[in-house]
py3Dmol code that shows the C-alpha trace and the ligand (Angstrom):
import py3Dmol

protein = """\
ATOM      1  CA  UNK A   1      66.468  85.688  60.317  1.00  0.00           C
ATOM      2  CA  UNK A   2      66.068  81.979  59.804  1.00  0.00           C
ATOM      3  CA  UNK A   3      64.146  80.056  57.090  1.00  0.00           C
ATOM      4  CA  UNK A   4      60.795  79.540  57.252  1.00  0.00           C
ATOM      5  CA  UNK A   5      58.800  76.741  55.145  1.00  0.00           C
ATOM      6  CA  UNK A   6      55.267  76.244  54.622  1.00  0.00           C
ATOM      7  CA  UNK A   7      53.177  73.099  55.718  1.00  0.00           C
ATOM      8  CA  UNK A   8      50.549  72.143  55.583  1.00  0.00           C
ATOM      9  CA  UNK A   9      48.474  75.235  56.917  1.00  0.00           C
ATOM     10  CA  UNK A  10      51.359  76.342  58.921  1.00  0.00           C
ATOM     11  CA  UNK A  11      54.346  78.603  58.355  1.00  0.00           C
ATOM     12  CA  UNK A  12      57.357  76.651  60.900  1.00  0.00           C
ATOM     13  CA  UNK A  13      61.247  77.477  61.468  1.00  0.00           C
ATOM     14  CA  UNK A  14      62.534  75.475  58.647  1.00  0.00           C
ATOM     15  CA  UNK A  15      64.902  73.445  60.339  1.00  0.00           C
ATOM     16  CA  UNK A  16      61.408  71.961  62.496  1.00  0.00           C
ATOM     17  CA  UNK A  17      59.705  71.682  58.917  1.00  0.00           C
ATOM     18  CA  UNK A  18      58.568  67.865  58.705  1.00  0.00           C
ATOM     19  CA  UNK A  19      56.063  65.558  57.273  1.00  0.00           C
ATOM     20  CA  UNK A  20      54.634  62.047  57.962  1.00  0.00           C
ATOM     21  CA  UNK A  21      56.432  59.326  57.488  1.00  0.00           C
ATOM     22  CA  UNK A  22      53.624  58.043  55.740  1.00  0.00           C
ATOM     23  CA  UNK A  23      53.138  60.657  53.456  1.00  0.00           C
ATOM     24  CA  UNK A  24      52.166  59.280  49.819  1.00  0.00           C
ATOM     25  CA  UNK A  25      55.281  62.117  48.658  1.00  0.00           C
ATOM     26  CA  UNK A  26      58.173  60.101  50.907  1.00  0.00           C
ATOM     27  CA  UNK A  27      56.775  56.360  50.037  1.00  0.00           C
ATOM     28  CA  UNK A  28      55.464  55.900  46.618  1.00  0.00           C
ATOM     29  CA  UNK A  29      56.698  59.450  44.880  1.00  0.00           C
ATOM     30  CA  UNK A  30      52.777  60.095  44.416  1.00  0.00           C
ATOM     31  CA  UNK A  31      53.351  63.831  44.477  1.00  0.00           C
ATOM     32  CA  UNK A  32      53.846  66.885  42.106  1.00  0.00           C
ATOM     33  CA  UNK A  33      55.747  70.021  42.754  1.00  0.00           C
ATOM     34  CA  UNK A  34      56.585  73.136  40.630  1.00  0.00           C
ATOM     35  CA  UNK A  35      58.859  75.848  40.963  1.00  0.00           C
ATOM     36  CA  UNK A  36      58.900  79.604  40.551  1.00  0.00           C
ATOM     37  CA  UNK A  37      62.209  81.355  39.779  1.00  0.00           C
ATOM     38  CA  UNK A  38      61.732  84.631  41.778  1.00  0.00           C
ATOM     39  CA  UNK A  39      62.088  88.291  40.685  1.00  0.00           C
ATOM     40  CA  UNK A  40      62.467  90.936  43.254  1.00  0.00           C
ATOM     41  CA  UNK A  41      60.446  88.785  44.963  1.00  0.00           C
ATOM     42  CA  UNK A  42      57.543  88.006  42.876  1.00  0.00           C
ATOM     43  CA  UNK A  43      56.842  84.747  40.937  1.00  0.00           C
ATOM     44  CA  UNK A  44      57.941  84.384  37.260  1.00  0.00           C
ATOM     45  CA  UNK A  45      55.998  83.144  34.702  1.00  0.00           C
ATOM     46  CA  UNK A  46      53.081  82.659  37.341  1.00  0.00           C
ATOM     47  CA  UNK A  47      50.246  81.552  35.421  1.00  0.00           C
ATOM     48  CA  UNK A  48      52.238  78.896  33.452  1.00  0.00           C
ATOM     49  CA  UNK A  49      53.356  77.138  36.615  1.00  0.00           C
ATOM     50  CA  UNK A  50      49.860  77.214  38.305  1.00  0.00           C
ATOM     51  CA  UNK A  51      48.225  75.551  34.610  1.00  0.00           C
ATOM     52  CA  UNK A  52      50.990  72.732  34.351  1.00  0.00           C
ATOM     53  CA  UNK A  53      50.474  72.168  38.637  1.00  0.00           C
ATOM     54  CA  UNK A  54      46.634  71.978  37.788  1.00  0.00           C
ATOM     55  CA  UNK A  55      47.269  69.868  34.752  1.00  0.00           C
ATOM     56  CA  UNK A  56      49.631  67.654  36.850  1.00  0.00           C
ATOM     57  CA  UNK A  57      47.537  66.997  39.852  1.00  0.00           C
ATOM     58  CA  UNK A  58      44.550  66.430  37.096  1.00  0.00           C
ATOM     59  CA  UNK A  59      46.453  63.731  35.314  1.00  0.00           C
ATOM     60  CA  UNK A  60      47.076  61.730  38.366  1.00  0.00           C
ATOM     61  CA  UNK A  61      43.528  62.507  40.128  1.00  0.00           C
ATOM     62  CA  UNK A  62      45.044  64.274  43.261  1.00  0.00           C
ATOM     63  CA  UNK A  63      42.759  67.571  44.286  1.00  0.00           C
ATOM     64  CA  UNK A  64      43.906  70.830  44.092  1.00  0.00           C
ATOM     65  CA  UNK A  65      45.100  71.953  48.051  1.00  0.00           C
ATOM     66  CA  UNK A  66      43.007  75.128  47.698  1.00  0.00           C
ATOM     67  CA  UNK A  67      42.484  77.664  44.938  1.00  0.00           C
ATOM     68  CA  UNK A  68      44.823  79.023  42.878  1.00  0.00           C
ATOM     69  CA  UNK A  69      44.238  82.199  44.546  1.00  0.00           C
ATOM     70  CA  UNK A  70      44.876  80.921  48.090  1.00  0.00           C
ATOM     71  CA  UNK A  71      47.763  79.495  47.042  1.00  0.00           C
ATOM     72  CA  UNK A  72      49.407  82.390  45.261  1.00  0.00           C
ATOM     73  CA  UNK A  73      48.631  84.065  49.035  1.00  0.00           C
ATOM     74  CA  UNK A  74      50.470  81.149  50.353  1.00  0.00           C
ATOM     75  CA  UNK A  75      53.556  80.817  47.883  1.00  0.00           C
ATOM     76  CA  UNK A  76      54.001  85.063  48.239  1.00  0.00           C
ATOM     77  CA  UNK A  77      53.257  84.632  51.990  1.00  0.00           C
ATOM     78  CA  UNK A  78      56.378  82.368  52.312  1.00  0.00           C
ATOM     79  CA  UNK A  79      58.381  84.697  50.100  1.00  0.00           C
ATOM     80  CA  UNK A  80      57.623  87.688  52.377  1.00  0.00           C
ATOM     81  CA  UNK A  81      58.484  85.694  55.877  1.00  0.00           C
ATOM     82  CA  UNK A  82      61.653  84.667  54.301  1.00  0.00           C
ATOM     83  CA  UNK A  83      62.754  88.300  52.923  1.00  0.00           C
ATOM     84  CA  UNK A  84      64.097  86.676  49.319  1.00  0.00           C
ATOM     85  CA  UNK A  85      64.245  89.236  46.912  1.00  0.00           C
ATOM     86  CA  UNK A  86      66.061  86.593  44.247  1.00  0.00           C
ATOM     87  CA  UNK A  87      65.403  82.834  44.193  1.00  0.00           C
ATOM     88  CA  UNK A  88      63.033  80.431  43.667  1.00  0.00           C
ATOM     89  CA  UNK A  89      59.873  78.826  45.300  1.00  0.00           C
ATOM     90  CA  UNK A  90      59.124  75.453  45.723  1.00  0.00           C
ATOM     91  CA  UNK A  91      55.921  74.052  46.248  1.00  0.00           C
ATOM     92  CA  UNK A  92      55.000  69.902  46.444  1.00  0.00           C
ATOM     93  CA  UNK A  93      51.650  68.756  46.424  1.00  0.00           C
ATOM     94  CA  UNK A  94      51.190  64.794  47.797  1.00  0.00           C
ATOM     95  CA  UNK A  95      48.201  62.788  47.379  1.00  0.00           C
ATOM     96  CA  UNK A  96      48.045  62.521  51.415  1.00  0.00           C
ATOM     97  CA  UNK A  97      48.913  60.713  54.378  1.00  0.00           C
ATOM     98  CA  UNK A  98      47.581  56.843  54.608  1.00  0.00           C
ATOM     99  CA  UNK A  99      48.415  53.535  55.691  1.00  0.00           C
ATOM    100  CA  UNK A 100      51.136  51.965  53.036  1.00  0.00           C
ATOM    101  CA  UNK A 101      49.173  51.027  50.118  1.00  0.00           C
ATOM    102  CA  UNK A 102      49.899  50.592  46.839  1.00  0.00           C
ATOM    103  CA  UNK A 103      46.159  51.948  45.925  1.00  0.00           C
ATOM    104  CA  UNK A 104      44.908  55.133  46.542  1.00  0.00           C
ATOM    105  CA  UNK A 105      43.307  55.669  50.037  1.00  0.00           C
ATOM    106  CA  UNK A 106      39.689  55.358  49.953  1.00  0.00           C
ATOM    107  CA  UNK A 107      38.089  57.601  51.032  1.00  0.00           C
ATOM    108  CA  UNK A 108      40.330  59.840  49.680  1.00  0.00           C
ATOM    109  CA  UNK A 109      42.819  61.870  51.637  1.00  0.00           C
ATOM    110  CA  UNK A 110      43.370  65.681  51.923  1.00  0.00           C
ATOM    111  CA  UNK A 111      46.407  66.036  49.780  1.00  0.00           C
ATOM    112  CA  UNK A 112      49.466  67.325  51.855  1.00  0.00           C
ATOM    113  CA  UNK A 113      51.438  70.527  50.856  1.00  0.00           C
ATOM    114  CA  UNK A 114      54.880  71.766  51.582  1.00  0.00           C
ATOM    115  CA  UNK A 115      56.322  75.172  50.095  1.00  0.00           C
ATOM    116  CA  UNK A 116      60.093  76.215  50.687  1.00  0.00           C
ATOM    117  CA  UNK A 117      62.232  79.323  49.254  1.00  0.00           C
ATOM    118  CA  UNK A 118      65.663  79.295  48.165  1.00  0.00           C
ATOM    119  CA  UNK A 119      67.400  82.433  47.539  1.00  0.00           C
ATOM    120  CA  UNK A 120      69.926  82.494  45.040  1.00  0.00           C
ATOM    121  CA  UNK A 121      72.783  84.312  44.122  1.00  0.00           C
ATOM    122  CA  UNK A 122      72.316  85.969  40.469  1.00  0.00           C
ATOM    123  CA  UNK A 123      75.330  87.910  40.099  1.00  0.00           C
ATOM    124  CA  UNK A 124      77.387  83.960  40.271  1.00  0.00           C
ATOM    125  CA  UNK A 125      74.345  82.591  38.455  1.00  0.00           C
ATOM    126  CA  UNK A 126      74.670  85.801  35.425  1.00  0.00           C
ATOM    127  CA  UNK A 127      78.733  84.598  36.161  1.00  0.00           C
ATOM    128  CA  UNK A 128      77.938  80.962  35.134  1.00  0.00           C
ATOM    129  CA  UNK A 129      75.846  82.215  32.197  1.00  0.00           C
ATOM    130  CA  UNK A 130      78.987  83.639  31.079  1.00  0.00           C
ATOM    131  CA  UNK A 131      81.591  81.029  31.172  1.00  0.00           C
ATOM    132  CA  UNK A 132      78.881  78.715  30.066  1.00  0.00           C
ATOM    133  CA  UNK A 133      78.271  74.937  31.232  1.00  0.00           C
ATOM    134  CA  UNK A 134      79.263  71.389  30.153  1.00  0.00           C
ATOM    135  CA  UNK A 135      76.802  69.183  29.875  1.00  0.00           C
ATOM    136  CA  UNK A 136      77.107  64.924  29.708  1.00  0.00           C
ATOM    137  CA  UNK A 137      74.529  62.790  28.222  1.00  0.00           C
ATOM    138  CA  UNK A 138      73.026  59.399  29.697  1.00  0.00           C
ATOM    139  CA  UNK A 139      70.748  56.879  28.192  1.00  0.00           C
ATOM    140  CA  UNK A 140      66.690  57.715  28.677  1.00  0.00           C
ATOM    141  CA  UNK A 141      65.638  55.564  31.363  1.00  0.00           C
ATOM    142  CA  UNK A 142      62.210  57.380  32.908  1.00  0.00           C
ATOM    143  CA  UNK A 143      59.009  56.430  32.787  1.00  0.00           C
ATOM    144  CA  UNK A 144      56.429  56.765  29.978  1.00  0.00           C
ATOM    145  CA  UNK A 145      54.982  59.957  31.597  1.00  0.00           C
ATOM    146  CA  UNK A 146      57.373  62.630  31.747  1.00  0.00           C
ATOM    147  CA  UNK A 147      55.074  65.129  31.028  1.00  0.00           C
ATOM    148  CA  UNK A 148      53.647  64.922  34.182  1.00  0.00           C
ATOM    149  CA  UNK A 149      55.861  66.907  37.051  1.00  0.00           C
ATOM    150  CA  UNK A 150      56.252  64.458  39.695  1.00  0.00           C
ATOM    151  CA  UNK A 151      58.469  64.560  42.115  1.00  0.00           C
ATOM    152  CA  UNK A 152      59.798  60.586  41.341  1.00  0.00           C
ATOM    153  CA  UNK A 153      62.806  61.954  39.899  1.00  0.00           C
ATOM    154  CA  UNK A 154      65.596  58.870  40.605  1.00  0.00           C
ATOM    155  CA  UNK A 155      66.629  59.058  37.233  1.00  0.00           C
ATOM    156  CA  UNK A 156      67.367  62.588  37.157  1.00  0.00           C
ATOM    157  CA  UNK A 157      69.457  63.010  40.460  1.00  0.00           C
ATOM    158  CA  UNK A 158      71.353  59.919  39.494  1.00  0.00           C
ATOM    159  CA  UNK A 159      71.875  61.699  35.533  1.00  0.00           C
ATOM    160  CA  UNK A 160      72.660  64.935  37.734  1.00  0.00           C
ATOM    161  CA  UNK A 161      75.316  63.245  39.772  1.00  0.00           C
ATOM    162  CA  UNK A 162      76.784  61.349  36.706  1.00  0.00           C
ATOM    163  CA  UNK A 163      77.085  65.448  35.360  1.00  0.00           C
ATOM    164  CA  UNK A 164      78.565  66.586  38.568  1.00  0.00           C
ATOM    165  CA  UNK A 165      81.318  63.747  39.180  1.00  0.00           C
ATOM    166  CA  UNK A 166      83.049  64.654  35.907  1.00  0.00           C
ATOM    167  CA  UNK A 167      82.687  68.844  36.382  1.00  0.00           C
ATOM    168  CA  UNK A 168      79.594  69.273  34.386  1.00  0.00           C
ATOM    169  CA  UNK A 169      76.076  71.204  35.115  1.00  0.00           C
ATOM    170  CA  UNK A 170      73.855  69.270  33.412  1.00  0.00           C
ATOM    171  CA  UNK A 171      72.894  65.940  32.032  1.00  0.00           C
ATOM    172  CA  UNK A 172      70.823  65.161  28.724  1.00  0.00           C
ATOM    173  CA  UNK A 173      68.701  62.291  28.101  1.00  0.00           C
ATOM    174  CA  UNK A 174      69.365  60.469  25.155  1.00  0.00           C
ATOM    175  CA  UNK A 175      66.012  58.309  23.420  1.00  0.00           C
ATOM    176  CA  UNK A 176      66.479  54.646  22.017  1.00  0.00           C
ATOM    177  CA  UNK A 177      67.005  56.196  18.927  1.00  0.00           C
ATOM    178  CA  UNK A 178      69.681  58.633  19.586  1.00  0.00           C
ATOM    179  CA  UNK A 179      68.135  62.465  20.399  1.00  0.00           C
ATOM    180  CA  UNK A 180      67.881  64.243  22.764  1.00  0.00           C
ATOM    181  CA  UNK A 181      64.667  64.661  25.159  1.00  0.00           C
ATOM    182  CA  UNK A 182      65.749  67.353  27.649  1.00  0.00           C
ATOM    183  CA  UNK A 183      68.327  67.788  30.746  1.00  0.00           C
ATOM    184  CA  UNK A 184      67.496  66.287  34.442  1.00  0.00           C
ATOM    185  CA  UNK A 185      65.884  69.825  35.265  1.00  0.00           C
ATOM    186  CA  UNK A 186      66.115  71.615  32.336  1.00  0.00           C
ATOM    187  CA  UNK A 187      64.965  71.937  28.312  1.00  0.00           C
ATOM    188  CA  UNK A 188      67.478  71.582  25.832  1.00  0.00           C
ATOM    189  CA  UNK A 189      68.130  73.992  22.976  1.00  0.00           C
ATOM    190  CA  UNK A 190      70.517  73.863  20.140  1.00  0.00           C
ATOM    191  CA  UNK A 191      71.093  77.082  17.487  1.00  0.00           C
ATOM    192  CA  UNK A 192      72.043  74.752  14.331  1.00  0.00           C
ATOM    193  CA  UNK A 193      74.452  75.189  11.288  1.00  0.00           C
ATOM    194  CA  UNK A 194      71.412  77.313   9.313  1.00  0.00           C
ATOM    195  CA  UNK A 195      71.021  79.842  12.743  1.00  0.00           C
ATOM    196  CA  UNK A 196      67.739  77.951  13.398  1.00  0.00           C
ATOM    197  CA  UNK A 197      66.897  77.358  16.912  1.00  0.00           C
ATOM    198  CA  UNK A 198      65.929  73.163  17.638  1.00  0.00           C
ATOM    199  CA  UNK A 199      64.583  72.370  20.927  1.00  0.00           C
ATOM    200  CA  UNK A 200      62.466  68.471  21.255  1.00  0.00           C
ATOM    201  CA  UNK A 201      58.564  69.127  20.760  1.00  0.00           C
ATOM    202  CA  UNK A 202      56.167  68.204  23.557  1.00  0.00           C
ATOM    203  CA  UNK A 203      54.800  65.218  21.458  1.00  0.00           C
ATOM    204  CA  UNK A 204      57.927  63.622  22.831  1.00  0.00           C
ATOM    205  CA  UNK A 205      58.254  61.719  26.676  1.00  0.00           C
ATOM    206  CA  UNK A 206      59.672  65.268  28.319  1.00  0.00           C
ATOM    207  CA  UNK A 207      58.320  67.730  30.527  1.00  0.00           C
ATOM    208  CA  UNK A 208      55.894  70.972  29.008  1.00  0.00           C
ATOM    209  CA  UNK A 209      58.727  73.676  30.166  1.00  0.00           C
ATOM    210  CA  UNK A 210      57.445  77.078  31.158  1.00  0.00           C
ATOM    211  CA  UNK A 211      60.294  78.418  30.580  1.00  0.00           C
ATOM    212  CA  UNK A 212      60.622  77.037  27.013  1.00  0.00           C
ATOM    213  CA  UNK A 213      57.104  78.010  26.168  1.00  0.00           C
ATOM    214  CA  UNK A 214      58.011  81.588  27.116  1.00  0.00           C
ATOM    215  CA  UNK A 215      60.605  81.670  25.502  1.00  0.00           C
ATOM    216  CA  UNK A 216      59.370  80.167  22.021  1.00  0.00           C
ATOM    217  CA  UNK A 217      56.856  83.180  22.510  1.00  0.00           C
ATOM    218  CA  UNK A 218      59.613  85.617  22.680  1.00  0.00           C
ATOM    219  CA  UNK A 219      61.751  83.948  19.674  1.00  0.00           C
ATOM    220  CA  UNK A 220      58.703  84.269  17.794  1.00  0.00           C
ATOM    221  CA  UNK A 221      58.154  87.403  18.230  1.00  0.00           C
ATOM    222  CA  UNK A 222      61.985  88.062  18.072  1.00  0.00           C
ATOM    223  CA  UNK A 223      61.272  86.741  14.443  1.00  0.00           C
ATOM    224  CA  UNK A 224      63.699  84.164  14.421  1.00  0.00           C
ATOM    225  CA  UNK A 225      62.862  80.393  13.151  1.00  0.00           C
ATOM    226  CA  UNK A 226      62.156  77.511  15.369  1.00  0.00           C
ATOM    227  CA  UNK A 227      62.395  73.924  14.537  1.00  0.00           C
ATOM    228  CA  UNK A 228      60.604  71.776  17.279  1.00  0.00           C
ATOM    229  CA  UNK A 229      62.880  68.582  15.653  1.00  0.00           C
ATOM    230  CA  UNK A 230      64.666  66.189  17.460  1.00  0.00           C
ATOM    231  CA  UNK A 231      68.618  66.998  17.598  1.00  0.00           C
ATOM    232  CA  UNK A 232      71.348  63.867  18.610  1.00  0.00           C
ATOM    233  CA  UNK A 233      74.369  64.977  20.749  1.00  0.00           C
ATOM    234  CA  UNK A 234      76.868  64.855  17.533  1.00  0.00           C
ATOM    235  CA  UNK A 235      74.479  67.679  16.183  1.00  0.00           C
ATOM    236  CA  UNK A 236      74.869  69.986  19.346  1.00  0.00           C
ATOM    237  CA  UNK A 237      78.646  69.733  18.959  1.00  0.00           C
ATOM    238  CA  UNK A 238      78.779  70.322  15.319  1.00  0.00           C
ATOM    239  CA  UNK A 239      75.874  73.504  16.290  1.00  0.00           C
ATOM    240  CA  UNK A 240      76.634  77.156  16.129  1.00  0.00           C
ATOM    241  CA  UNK A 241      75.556  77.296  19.892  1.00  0.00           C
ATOM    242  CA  UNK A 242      73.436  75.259  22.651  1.00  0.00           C
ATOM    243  CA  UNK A 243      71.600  76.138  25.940  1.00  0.00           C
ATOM    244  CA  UNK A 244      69.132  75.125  28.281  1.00  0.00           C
ATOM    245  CA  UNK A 245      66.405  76.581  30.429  1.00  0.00           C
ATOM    246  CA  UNK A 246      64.490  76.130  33.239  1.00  0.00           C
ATOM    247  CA  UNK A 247      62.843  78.184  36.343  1.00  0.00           C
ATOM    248  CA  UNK A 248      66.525  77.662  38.034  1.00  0.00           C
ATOM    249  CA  UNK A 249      69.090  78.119  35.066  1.00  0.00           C
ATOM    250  CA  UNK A 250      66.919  80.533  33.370  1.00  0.00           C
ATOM    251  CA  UNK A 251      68.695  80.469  29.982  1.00  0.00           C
ATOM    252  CA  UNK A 252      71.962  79.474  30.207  1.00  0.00           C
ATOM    253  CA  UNK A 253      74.478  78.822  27.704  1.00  0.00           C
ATOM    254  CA  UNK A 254      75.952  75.287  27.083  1.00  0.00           C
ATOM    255  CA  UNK A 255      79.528  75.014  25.763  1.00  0.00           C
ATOM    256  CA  UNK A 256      80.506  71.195  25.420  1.00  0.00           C
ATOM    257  CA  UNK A 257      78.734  68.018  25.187  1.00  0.00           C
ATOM    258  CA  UNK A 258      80.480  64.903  26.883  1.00  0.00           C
ATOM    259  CA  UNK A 259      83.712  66.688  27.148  1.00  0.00           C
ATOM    260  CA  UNK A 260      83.432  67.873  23.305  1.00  0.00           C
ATOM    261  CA  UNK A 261      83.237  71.754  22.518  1.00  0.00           C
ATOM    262  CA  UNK A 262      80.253  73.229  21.055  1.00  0.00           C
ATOM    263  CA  UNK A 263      81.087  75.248  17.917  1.00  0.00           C
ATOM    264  CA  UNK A 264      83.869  77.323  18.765  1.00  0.00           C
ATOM    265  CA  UNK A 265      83.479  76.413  22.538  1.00  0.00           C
ATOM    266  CA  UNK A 266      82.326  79.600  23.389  1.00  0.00           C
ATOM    267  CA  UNK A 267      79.226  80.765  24.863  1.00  0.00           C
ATOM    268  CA  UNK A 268      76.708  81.933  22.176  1.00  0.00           C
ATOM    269  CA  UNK A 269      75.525  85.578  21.308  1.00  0.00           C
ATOM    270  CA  UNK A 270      72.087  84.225  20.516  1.00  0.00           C
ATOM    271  CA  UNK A 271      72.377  81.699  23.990  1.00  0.00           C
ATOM    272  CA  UNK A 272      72.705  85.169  26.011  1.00  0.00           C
ATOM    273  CA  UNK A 273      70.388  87.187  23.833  1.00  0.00           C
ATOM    274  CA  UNK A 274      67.457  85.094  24.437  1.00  0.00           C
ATOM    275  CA  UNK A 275      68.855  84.872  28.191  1.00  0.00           C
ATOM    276  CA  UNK A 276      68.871  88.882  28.749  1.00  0.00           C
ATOM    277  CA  UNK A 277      64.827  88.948  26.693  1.00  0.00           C
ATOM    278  CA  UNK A 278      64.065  85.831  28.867  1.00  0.00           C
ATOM    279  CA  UNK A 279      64.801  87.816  32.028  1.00  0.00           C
ATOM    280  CA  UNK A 280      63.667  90.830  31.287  1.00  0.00           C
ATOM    281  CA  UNK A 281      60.369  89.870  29.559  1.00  0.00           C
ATOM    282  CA  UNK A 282      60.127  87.235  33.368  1.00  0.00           C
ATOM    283  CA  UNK A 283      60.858  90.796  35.448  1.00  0.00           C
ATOM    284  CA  UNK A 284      58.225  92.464  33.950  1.00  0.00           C
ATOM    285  CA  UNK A 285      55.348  89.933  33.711  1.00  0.00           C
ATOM    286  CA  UNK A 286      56.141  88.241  37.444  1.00  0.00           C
ATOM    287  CA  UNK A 287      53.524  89.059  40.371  1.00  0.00           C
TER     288      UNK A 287
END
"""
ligand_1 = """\
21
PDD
N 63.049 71.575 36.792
N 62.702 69.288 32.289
C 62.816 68.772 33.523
C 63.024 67.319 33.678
C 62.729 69.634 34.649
O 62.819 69.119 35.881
C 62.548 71.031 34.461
C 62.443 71.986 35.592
C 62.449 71.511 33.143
C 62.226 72.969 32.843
O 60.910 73.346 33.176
P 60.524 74.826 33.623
O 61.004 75.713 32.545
O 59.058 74.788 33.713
O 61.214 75.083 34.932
C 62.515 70.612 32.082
C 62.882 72.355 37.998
C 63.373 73.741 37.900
C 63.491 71.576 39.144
O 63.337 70.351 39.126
O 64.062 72.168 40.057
"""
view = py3Dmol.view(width=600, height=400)
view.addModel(protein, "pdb")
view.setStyle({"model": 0}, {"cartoon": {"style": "trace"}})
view.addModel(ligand_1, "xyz")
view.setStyle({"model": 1}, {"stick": {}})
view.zoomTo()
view.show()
């Protein structure tokens, strides 16, 4: 059975899935998304995704497509007509379709809506979790407003690609000043020389993870120590252990920084600790 992808109000053969060529998404990047990892077919960490999408759209004044209980029917309706058990949804939210303007369209617009679903192979994913991944770092070139979860993400794909060329997973933005903010699609996470886990606080330019928030939960309740402090890439090699998460990597274990190995260059007991609680704490709560 092929794909199918959701848009606007209709459910089409994914290959026939397309949108204006004047939608605000495609010409000026005025659009959000989010993304659900999927559990046996239900959405992870629902409720966080659906307050940072509402929080999101808020900041940049774009409605809401429907209610968050329409579009949980939606997002679960596209799961079911594409029979993935284990993957991830994707859902993008544009400010509309309008003439080429700078401005927004006045009147306003009904903001346009796409949803695909990716399935994803977990037994090579749990493999990669294993082995662990490299990761590069690249000066911090976004805009001001990371926080927000647009989908203007030049900067990333071209920090992603710089990753990829030399065999890495990831890429981590390094500030004017020498930390860390967070991967292209991911948090960042270091367990330092004391056993303390550091991961960047929100105060900083970097995107609210759900994934990290859950997971701070379950450390806490773990009772281990978290330090929300900055870390530079010369502290994650000379850490015990580093990792990232995100709806697609989940928690996954990080084993060298720009070609250098993290602690003993092995992946971390803590790292796939917090992975196994992530996933099973995800399994439980997803709907
Ligand atoms: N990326 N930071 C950035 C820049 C991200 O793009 C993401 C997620 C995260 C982790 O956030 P969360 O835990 O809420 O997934 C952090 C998604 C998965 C993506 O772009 O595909």
């Amino acid at each position: 059975m092929g794909r199918i992808a959701y848009v606007n109000g209709r459910y089409v053969p994914h290959g026939e899935a397309v949108v204006h060529i004047e939608d605000r998404g495609y010409q000026l990047a005025d659009a959000v998304y989010e993304v659900w990892a999927l559990f046996g077919g239900k959405l992870a960490d629902p409720e966080g995704h659906f307050a940072r999408l509402e929080r999101s759209l808020g900041e940049l004044s774009i409605a809401m497509p429907m209610s968050r209980a329409a579009l949980t029917m939606v997002l679960k309706e596209a799961v079911r007509r594409n029979r993935v058990s284990e993957g991830s949804v994707y859902l993008q939210v544009s400010r509309g379709v309008a003439p080429r303007d700078h401005a927004f369209p006045n009147p306003e617009v009904r903001p346009a809506m796409v949803v695909t679903v990716s399935r994803v192979d977990r037994a090579a994913s749990d493999a990669r979790a294993a082995k662990g991944i490299a990761v590069v770092t690249t000066p911090e070139n976004r805009w001001g407003r990371c926080d927000i979860k647009t989908v203007g993400l030049l900067p990333n794909a071209l920090a992603k690609q710089k990753a990829r060329a030399v065999g890495a997973v990831e890429a981590w933005f390094v500030d004017e000043l020498g930390f860390v903010t967070e991967g292209a699609s991911s948090n960042a996470w270091i367990v330092d020389g004391d056993g303390r886990l550091r991961t960047r606080d929100t105060n900083a330019n970097i995107l609210r993870g759900v994934t990290r928030h859950t997971l701070l939960d379950l450390i806490r309740n773990e009772g281990l120590e978290v330090d929300e402090r900055p870390f530079t890439p010369a502290d994650a090699v000379a850490a015990k252990e580093a990792f990232i998460t995100g709806a697609g990597s989940l928690v996954l274990p990080v084993v060298a920084v720009d070609g250098k190995p993290v602690g003993d260059g092995k992946v971390g007991p803590l790292a796939m600790r917090l992975r196994r609680l992530y996933i099973e704490q995800a399994k439980a709560a997803a709907v």
